[in-house]
C-alpha positions as CSV (number, residue, x, y, z in Angstrom):
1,X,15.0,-3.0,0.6
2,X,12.0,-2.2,2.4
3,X,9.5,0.8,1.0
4,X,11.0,3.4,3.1
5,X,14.5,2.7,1.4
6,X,13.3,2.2,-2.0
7,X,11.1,5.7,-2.1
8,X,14.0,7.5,-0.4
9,X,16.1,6.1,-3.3
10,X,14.1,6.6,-6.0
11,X,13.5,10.4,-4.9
12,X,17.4,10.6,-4.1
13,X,18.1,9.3,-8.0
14,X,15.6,11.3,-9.3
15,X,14.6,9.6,-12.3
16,X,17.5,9.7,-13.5
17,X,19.9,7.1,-12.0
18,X,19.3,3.6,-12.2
19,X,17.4,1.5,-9.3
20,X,17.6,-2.4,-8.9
21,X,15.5,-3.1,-5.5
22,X,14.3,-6.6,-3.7
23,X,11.2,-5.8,-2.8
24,X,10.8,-8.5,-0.4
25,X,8.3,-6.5,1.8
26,X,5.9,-4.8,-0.1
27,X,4.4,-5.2,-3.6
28,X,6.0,-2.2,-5.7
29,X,3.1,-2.0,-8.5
30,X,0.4,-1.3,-5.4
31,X,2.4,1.5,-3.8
32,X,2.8,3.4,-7.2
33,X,6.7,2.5,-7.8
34,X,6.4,0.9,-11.1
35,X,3.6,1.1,-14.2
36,X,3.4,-2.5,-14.1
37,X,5.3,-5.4,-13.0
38,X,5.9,-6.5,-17.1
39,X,7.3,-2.7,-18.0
40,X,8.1,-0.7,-15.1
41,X,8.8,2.1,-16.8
42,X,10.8,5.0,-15.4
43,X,14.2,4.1,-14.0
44,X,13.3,1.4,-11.4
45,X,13.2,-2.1,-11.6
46,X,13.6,-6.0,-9.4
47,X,12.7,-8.6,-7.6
48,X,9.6,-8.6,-6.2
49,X,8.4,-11.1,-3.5
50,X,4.5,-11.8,-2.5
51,X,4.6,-12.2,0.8
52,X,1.0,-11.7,1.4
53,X,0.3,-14.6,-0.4
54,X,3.0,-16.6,0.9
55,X,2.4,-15.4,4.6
56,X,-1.1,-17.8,3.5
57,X,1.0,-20.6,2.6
58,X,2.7,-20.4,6.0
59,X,-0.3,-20.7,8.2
60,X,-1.6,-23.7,6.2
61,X,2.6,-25.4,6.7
62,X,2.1,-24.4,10.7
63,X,-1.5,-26.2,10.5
64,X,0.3,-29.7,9.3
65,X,3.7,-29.1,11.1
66,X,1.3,-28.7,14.4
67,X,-2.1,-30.3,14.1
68,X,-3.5,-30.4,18.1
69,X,-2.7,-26.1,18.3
70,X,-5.8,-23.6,18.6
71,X,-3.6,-20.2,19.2
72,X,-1.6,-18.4,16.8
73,X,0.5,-15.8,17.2
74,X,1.5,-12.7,14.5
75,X,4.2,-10.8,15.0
76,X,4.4,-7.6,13.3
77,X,6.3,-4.3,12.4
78,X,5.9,-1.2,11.0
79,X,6.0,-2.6,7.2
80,X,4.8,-6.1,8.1
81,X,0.7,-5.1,9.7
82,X,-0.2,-5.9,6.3
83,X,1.3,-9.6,6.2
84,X,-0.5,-10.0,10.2
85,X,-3.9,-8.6,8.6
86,X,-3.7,-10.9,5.6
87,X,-3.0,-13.5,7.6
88,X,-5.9,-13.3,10.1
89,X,-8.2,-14.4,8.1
90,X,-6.4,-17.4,6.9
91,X,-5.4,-18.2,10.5
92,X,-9.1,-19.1,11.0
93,X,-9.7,-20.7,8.5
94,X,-7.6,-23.4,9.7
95,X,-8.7,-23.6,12.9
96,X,-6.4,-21.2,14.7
97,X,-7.4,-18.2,16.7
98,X,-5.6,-15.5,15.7
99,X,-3.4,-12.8,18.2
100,X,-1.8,-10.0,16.7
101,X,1.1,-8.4,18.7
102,X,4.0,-5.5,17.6
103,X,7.4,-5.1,17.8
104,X,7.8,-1.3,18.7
105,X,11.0,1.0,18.6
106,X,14.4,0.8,17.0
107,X,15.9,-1.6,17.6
108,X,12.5,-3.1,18.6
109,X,11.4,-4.2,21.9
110,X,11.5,-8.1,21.4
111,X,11.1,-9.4,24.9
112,X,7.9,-6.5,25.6
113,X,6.4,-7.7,22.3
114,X,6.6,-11.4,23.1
115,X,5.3,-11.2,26.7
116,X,2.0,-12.3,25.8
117,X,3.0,-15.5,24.2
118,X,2.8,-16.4,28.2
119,X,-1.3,-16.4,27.7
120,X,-1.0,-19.5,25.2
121,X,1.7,-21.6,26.2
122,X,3.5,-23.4,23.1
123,X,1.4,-21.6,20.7
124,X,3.9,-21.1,17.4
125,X,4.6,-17.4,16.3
126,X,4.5,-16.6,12.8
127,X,7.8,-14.1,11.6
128,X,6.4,-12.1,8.8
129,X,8.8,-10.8,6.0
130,X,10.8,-7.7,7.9
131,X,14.3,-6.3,7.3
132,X,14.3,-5.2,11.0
133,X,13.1,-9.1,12.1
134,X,15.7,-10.4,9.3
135,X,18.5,-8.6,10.6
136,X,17.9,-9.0,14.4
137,X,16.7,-13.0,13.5
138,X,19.1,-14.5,15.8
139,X,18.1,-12.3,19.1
140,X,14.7,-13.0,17.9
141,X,14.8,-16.6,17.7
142,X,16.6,-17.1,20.9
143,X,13.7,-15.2,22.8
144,X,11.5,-17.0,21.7
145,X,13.4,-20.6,21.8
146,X,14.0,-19.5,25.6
147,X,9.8,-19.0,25.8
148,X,9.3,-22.6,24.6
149,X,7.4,-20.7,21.1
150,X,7.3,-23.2,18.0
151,X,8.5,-20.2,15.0
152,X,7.5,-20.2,12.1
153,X,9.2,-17.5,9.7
154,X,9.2,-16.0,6.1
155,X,13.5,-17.0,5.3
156,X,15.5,-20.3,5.4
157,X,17.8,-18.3,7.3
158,X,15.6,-17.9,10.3
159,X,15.3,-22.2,10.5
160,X,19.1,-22.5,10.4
161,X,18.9,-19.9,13.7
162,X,16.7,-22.2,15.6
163,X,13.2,-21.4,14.1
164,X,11.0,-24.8,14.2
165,X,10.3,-24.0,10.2
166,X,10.5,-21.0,7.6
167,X,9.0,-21.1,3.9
168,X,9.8,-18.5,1.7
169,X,13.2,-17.3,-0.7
170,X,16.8,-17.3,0.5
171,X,17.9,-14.0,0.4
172,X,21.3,-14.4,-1.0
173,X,20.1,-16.8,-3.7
174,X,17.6,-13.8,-4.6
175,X,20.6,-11.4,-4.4
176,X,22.5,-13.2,-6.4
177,X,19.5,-13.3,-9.4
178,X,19.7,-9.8,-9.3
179,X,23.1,-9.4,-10.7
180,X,22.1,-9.8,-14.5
181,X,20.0,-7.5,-13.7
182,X,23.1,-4.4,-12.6
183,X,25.0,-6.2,-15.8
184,X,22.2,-5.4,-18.5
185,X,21.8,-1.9,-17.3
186,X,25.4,-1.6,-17.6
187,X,25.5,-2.5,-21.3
188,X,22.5,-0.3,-21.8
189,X,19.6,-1.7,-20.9
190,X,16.6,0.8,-19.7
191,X,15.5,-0.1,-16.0
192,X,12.0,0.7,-17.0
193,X,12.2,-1.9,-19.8
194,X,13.3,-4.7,-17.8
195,X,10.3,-6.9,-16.2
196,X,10.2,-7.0,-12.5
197,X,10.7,-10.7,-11.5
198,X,9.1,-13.0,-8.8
199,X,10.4,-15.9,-7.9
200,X,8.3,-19.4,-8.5
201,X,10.2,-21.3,-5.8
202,X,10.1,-21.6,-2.5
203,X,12.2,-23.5,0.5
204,X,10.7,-24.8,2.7
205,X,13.1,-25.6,6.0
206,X,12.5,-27.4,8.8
207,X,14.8,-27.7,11.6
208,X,14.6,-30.9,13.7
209,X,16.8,-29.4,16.4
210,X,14.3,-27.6,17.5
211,X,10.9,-29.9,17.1
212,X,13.1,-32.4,19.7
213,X,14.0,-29.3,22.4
214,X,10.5,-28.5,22.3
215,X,9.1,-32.0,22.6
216,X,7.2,-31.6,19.2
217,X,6.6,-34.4,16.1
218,X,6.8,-33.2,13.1
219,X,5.3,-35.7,10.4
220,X,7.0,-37.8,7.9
221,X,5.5,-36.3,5.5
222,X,6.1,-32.8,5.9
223,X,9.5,-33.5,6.3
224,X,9.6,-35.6,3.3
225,X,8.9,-32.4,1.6
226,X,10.8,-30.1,3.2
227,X,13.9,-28.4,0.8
228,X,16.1,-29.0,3.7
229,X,16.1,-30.4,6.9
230,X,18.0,-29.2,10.1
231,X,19.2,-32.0,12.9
């Protein structure tokens, strides 16, 4: 649910219906949603994923998966700017210099957006957290496997469609978590009394498929430590 959906729904239920959102987008406590991520209060409560911080965790993953590159690429969307802004930053501190480009309209522009990955040949493209890039993921990828782009991304699910490597939740698994959450409030539990989670692990996926289309090594290492491995 990105923060569109969730304020539509919580005007829509008006206080007075119950609201279970995966905030995988956008941190709810910042935009005003909840009173706090330990007691929301009111009739809204979660999952809630940092994806600033872990769009940070990517670059430095991109930095050991692909030592020798100097450009970086960050796509963004119309709720992802501030994943490409945090990560700009970051992105030099490791020694990349950082491009931002957008994906515009509905359903977004890909092959416009990506045209100019041309002006750094092989540079990777970091895939922020997006419901618009999640759902379109496969089109995505396949752009951008066609352009000879190394892609790193924010969901397994975006390695196991041909993205060189993704770190981040599975979004079933974190789907799944939030059942208990619909079965409390069904015995009576109060939304607003139930603390907003955040998931402590991450998967890290690298697909090996890819690295060998695009003539890239990926260390030992790395993949030593990767949750699961593509080939």
């Amino acid at each position: 649910m990105n923060e569109a959906a969730l304020r539509a729904a919580a005007a829509a239920a008006e206080n007075r219906i119950p609201v279970v959102f995966f905030a995988f987008d956008f941190d709810p406590f910042a935009k005003g949603f909840v009173s706090s991520l330990a007691k929301p209060g009111g009739n809204l409560t979660g999952v809630f994923v940092r994806q600033i911080e872990l769009a940070k965790k990517r670059i430095e993953l991109t930095r050991q998966a692909l030592p020798s590159a100097r450009a970086l690429w960050l796509l963004w969307d119309a709720v992802s700017r501030d994943q490409a802004d945090a990560a700009v930053e970051v992105a030099r501190e490791f020694g990349f210099a950082p491009h931002i480009i957008e994906a515009t309209g509905e359903p977004p522009d890909y092959a416009a957006a990506l045209a100019p990955l041309a002006e750094a040949p092989g540079a990777p493209l970091l895939i922020p957290a997006s419901p618009r890039f999640y759902r379109d993921r496969a089109a995505l990828i396949a752009l951008v496997l066609e352009r000879r782009i190394p892609a790193v991304s924010a969901f397994p699910e975006y390695a196991q469609a041909g993205a060189l490597l993704s770190y981040g939740v599975t979004v079933t698994a974190v789907l799944r978590d939030m059942a208990p959450y619909v079965d409390r409030i069904a015995k009576g539990a109060k939304p607003g009394d139930i603390p907003i989670e955040q998931p402590t692990h991450f998967d890290m996926t690298i697909n090996l498929k890819t690295a060998k289309a695009l003539d890239l090594e990926i260390s030992p290492v790395l993949i030593a430590r990767a949750d699961e491995v593509i080939e």
